[in-house]
N, C-alpha and C positions, 0 to 999 in steps of 0.2 A: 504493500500500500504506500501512498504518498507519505502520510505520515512518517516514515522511517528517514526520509530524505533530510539530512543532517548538513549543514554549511559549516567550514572551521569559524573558526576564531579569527579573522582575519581583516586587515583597517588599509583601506583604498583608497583613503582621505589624499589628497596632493596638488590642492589647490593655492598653496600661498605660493606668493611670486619667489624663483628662484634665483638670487644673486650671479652674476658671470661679469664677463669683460665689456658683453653691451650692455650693461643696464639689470634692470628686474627683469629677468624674463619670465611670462606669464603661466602656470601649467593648469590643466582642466581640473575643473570642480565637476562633477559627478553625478551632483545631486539631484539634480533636473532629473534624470536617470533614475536612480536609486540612492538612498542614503548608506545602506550599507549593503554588501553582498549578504549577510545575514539577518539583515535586518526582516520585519513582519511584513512589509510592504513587496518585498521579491518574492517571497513565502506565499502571499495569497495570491499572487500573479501565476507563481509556476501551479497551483491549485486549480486555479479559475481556468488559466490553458489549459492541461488535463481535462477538467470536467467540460468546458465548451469546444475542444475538438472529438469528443467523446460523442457528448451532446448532438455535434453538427451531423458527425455520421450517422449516429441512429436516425435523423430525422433527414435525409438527406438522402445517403446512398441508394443507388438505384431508383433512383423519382425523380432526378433530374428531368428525362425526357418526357416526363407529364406534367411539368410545375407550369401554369401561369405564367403570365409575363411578371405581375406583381408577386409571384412566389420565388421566381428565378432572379427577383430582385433582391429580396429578404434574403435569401440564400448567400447571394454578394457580397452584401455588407456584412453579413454576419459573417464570412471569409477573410472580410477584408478587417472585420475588430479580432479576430484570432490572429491575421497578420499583425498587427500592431503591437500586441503584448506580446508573442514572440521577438517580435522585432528590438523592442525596447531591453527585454532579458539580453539578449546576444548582444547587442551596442553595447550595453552595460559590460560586459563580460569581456566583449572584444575589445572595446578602449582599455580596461582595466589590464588588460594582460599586455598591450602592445606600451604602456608607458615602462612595462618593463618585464620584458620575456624571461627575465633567467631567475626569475619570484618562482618558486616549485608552489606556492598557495593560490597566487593567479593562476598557472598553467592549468592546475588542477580545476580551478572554479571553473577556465573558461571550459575546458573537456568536459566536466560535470555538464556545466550549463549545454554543451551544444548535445551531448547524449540526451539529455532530457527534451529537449527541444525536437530533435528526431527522432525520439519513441512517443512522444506526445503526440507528432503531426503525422505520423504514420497512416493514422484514419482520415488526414484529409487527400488521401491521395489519389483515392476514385475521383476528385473533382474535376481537373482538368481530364481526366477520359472521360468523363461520362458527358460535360460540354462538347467533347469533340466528338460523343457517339449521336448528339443531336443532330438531323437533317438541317442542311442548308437552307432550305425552304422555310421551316421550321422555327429555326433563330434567326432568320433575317423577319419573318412576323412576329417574331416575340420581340427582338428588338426594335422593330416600327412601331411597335402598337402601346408601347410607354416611353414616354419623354426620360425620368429616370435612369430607368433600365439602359436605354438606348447610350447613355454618356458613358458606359461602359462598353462600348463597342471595341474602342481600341484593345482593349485586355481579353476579349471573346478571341477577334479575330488573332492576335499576335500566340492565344492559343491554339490555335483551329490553323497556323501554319505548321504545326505539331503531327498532327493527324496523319499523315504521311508516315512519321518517323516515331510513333505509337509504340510501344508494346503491349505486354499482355498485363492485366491487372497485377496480376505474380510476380513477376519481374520487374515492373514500374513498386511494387510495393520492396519487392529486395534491394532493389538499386537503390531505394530511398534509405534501408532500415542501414544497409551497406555502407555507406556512405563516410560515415564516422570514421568508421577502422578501413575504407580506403584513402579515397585523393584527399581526405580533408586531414587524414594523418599522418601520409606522406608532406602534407605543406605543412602541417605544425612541427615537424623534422627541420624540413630543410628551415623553416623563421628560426627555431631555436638556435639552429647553428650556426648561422649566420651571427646570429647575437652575441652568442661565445668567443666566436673567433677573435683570436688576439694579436696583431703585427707588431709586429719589433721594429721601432724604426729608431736608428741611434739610442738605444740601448733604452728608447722609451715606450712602455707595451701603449699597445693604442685600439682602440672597436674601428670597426670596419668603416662608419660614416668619418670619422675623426682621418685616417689612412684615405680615405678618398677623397677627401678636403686637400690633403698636400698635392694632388695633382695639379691643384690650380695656384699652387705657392708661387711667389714672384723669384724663390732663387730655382732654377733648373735643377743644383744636383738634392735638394729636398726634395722634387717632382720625380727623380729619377730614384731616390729610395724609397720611398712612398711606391713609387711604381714596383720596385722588385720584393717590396714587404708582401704587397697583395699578390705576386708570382709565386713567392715560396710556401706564403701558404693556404693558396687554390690549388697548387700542384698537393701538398699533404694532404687537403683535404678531396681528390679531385674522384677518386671512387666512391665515396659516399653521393657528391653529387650527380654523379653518370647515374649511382643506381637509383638516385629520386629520379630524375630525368628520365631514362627507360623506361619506368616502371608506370610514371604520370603519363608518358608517349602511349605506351600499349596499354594501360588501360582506359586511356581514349578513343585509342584505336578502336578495340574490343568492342565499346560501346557505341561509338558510331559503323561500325560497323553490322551491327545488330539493329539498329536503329534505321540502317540504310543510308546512311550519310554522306553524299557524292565527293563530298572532300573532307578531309580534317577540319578546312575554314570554315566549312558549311555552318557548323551548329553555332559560330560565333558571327556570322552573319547575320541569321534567324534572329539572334539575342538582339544584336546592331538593329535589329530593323531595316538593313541594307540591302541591296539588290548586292550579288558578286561580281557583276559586270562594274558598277560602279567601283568598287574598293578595286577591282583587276585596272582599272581606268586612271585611278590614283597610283597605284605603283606604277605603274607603265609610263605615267606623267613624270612620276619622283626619277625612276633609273636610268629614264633619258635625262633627266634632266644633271645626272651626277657630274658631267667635264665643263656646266655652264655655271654650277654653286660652289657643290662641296670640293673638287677637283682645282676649281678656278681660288675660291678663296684661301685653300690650305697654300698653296705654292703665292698666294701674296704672304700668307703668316709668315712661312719660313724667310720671304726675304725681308719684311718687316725684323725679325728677331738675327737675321744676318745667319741664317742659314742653307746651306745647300739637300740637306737632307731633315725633316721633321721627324723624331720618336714618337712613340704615343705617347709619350709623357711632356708632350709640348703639345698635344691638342687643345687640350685646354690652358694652355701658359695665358697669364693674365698679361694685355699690353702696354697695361699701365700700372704707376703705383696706387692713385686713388682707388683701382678694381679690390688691391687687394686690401687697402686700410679699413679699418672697423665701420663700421655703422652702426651706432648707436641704435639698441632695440623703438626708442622715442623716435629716433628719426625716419627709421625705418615705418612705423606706425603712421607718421604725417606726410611721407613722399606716397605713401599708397592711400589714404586718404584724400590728400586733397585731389590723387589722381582721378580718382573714383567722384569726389564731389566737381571739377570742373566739366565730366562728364555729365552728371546729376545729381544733385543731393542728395534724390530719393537713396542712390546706389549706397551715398557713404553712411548715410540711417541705417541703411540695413547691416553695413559692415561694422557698424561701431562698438554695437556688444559683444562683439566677439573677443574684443581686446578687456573688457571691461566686465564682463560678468564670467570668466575663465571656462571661454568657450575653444582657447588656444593654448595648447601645451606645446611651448617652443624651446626648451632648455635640451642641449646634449645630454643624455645620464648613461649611466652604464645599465645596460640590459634593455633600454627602448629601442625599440624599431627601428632600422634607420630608414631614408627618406623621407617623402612629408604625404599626407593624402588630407582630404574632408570628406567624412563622415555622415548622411547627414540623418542618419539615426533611426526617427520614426517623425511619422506628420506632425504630431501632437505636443514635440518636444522642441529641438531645435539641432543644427549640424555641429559637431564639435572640428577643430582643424588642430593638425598634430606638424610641427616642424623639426627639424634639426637645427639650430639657426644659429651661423655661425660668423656673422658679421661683415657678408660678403653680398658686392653687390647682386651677386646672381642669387643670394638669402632673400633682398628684396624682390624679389623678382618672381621666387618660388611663394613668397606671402601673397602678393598681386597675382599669383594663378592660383592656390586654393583657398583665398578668400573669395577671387570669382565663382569658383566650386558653392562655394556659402552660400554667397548672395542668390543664386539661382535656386540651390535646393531651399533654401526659406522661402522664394518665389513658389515655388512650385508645390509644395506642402499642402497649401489651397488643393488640386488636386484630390488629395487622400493619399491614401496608404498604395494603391493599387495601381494610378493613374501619377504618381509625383515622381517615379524613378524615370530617367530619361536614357536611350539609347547608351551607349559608351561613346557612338559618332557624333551625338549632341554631348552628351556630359563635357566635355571638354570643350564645347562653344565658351561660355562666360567665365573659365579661369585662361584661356589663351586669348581673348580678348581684354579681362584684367589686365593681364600681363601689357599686353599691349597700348592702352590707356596710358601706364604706369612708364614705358619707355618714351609715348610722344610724350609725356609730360616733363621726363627729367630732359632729354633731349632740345624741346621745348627752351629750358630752365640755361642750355652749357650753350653758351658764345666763344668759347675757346676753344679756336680749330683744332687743335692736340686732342682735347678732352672729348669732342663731339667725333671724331675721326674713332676715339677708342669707345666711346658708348654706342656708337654706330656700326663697329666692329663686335662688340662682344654680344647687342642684338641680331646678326648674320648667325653668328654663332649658336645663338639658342635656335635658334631659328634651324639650326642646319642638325641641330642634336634633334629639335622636337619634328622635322618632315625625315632629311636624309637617313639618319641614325635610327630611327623607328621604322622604317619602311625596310631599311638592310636588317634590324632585327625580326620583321617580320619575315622576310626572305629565308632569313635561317632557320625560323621556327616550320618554314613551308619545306624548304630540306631535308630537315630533320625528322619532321615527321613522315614523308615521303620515304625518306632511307628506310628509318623504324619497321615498318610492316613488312622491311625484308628479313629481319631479325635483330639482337638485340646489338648495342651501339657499341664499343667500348671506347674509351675516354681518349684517343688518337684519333679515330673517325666522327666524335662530335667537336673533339680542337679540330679538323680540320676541313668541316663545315664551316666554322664560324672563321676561318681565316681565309674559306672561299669570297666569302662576303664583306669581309673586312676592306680588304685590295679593291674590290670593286668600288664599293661605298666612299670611302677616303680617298683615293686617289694614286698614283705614283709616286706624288712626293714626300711619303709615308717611309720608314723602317721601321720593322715590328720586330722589336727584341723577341727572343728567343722568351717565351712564358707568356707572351702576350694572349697566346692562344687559349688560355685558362680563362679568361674574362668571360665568357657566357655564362661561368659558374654563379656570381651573384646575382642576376638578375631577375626577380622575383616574379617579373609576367608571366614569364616563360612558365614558371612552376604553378603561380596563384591562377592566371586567366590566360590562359593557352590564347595567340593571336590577337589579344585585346591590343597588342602596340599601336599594329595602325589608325588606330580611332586619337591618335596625337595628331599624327602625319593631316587626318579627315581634318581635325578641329584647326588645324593650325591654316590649310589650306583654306577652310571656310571662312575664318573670323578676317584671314586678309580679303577674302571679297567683301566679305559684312564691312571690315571700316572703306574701305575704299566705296562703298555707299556710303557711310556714314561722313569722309572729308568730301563727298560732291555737295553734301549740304543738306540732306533729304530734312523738312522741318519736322516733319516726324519720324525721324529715325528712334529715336530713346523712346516714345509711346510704344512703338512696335517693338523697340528691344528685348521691354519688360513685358508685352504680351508673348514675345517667344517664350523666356525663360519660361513667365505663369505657366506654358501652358503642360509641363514637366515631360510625360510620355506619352500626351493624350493624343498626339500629332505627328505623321510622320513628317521627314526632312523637307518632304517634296512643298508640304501645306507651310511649312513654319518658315521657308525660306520664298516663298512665294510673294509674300508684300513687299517685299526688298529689291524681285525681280530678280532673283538670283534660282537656277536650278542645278545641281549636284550629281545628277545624271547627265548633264553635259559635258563630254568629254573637255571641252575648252575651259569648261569652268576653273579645271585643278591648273591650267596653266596660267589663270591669273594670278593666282596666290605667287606659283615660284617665281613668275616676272616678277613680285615686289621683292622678293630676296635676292633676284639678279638684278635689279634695278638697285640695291643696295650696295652692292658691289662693285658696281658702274661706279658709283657714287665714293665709293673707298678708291677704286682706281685712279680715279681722278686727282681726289687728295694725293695721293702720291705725287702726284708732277707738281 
């Protein structure tokens, strides 16, 4: 019985500001969430879910394809408040562990928590088959014939693209109950260990995010041990990584293969909401376009920095001193602010609490997560944003893309539970346009041709990690999985996948030390959301056609902005980019986006004379 279900002893409190070299850096408070993992409030939640996913089924299974339109609506929502309280338990659980994975009391809560969560919802699983066992005929009259019911069209149909690649009750019921003790255990693996890992760099141990910060150091040969700390030890750890990697490949495989799935990409398509011809459209745009960006701008870096040959560990060398001096956590707060309010006040309202009611955990610690993402929980609550922030301008830069994340998911919240998650090819609209905002603003702000030369340079640069570098990591992942279904990989055949694409991607004017080939191993898509990369590559290429409507002057561009965001996942790409006059199915569309990063270029070439 429930009853028996016991929580430790255990206090997840870590909301006061934490001291560093910028400033008070801000960390999440919780409570909005839950007050404690133990506390009475979790307690009657994981009760009530239990008893109203219990509830749903009995009243529910097998009646779907008799219920009324007003019963098939009751039915919905009462889906969508089980969604909820689930939802709110796991945020709780998952933020709680990712502020610091090598806590064995979080790791435990968060396991506890998602076991419970997947024995509970196990009875809602006839739902989506038993919608897709409804005739066509059938739900397109149940949905005409109530206004209600009908706003949920988007979540029928993005179901009922499923239908196809169905199985059987049984096995839609095991792959659920499964779940736990497969891919979601193999990723609690590879996060944990990622989190441990320790580099030696000058005789000072260091976490992985701290080791990947010296890449960008202003002296070379700190960039160059930084570089070979994270070689010696991806290569110590590189079997453990091949065997999560295999084992997450084939048991993809297995399922899409069972499912009927015509590519590996397929099932992240479906998710996207994307057609494949489009996403096939975007890479095709990006690979041609590699000797006119990435190709052309690497070979100005090296002579920029008076080089004939560029390391990896000068890809990211900063070109200035101001890139790499501090930013003060305060300052960083007001250059993304006012970015956000010169655009629209409404934007910086909504960004404000996030700094102010400890809606942002930005402090390095040992055992958090590294990189940054937002959260954005449940409807009812609000998004939490998690950074690593480390005093650099491309820190401000990573706050101005997942407070865009925020501001969209508190948009769109309005929605519900069911209708507020938006694509991964939209999710990424309003933190790459953040971002963007944020660079014509300091840009904007710098009349010193040095200074504007080097902020106009290290913008190419993001630019060419979040289109080129995600599109080459998505090539690999298409590789790899392609190789995989001839049998299993070993750790020479997937370093030299990723150094097929490497060369391609970057350019000739590249030397890749010897270990460089071990870099595939941290990258967390790869393992968490198989091919979710390119929905960067999507967002980056889109938000550049969206402002370039937005500087022709359109006087309702910002109406329409925040009617996109509103509208979360109720809309596909085609309807949401329609008022702007912009379509995403047009092959010429992804060529506007990279003419602004080549037009960038132009523009740095020039400077040089």
């Amino acid at each position: 019985m429930f009853k028996s279900f016991q929580l430790p002893q255990i206090n997840f409190d870590s909301h006061d500001a934490a001291n560093s070299d910028y400033g008070d850096l801000p960390n999440w408070d919780l409570k909005d969430l839950y007050p404690s993992p133990d506390g009475d409030e979790i307690t009657k939640d994981l009760k009530s879910l239990q008893n109203n996913c219990n509830s749903f089924a009995s009243d529910y299974q097998g009646q779907l394809d008799g219920l009324t339109a007003e019963g098939l609506l009751n039915c919905i929502e009462r889906y969508e408040d089980i969604q909820n309280v689930a939802g709110r338990i796991m945020s709780y659980a998952g933020l709680s562990y990712y502020q610091d994975t090598s806590d064995a009391n979080r790791s435990k809560f968060m396991a506890d928590m998602q076991s419970k969560i997947t024995d509970f919802t196990t009875p809602l699983v006839f739902f989506s088959l038993e919608i897709n066992s409804i005739s066509d005929d059938q739900i397109h009259s149940l949905l005409n014939s109530n206004l209600k019911l009908s706003r949920y069209k988007p979540v029928i149909d993005n179901l009922r693209k499923m239908k196809p690649h169905q199985l059987s009750d049984e096995l839609e019921q095991f792959l659920h109950d499964q779940s736990v003790v497969g891919a979601a255990a193999w990723n609690r693996l590879f996060d944990e260990t990622m989190a441990s890992l320790q580099f030696n760099v000058d005789d000072e141990v260091l976490n992985l995010e701290a080791t990947l910060n010296l890449l960008s150091d202003t002296n070379r040969e700190i960039r160059e041990k930084g570089t070979r700390a994270l070689i010696t030890v991806f290569r110590e750890n590189i079997s453990l990584f091949s065997r999560i990697t295999n084992t997450l490949a084939k048991d993809k495989e297995v399922e899409d293969r069972w499912r009927k799935m015509p590519t590996p990409q397929f099932s992240r398509h479906l998710a996207n909401q994307v057609e494949p011809e489009v996403v096939e459209a975007l890479r095709d745009a990006v690979v041609a376009a590699y000797p006119k960006i990435s190709h052309r701008y690497y070979a100005l870096k090296a002579k920029w920095l008076g080089l004939d040959t560029l390391e990896v560990w000068d890809r990211n060398a900063p070109l200035d001193s101001d890139n790499s001096s501090d930013i003060q956590w305060e300052d960083a707060k007001k250059i993304v602010l006012d970015a956000y309010a010169d655009f629209s006040p409404k934007m910086a309202d909504i960004a404000e609490p996030f700094f102010t009611k400890g809606w942002i955990d930005a402090g390095v610690k040992p055992g958090k997560a590294p990189g940054a993402f937002a959260h954005p929980t449940v409807t009812n609550v609000h998004p939490y944003v998690m950074l690593n922030y480390m005093g650099k301008q491309r820190d401000v830069m990573t706050l101005a893309h997942e407070l865009g994340h925020g501001v969209h998911q508190v948009l769109a919240a309005s929605q519900g539970e069911l209708l507020s998650s938006t694509p991964l090819t939209l999710a990424e609209t309003a933190s790459v346009f953040g971002e963007m905002l944020t660079f014509r603003k300091m840009l904007e702000n710098t009349t010193d041709p040095v200074k504007r030369k080097h902020l106009l340079a290290n913008k190419v640069e993001d630019m060419i990690n979040t289109v080129v570098r995600q599109i080459a990591f998505y090539d690999f992942e298409c590789k790899l999985h392609a190789a995989r279904v001839n049998g299993e990989l070993t750790p020479d055949q997937i370093n030299e996948i990723w150094m097929s694409i490497q060369g391609e991607s970057l350019g000739p004017v590249f030397n890749f030390v010897e270990g460089y080939e071990t870099f595939w191993t941290y990258i967390p898509h790869f393992i968490h959301s198989p091919f979710y990369v390119y929905a960067y590559a999507f967002g980056d290429g889109l938000v550049n056609a969206l402002y370039a409507v937005y500087e022709e002057g359109d006087t309702d561009f910002q109406d329409k902005y925040f009617d996109m965001l509103s509208a979360g996942g109720s809309m596909h790409h085609k309807e949401l980019l329609a008022p702007f006059g912009l379509d995403a199915s047009d092959p010429k569309f992804w060529d506007k986006g990279l003419s602004l990063i080549s037009s960038m270029i132009d523009e740095l070439e020039t400077m040089e004379d």
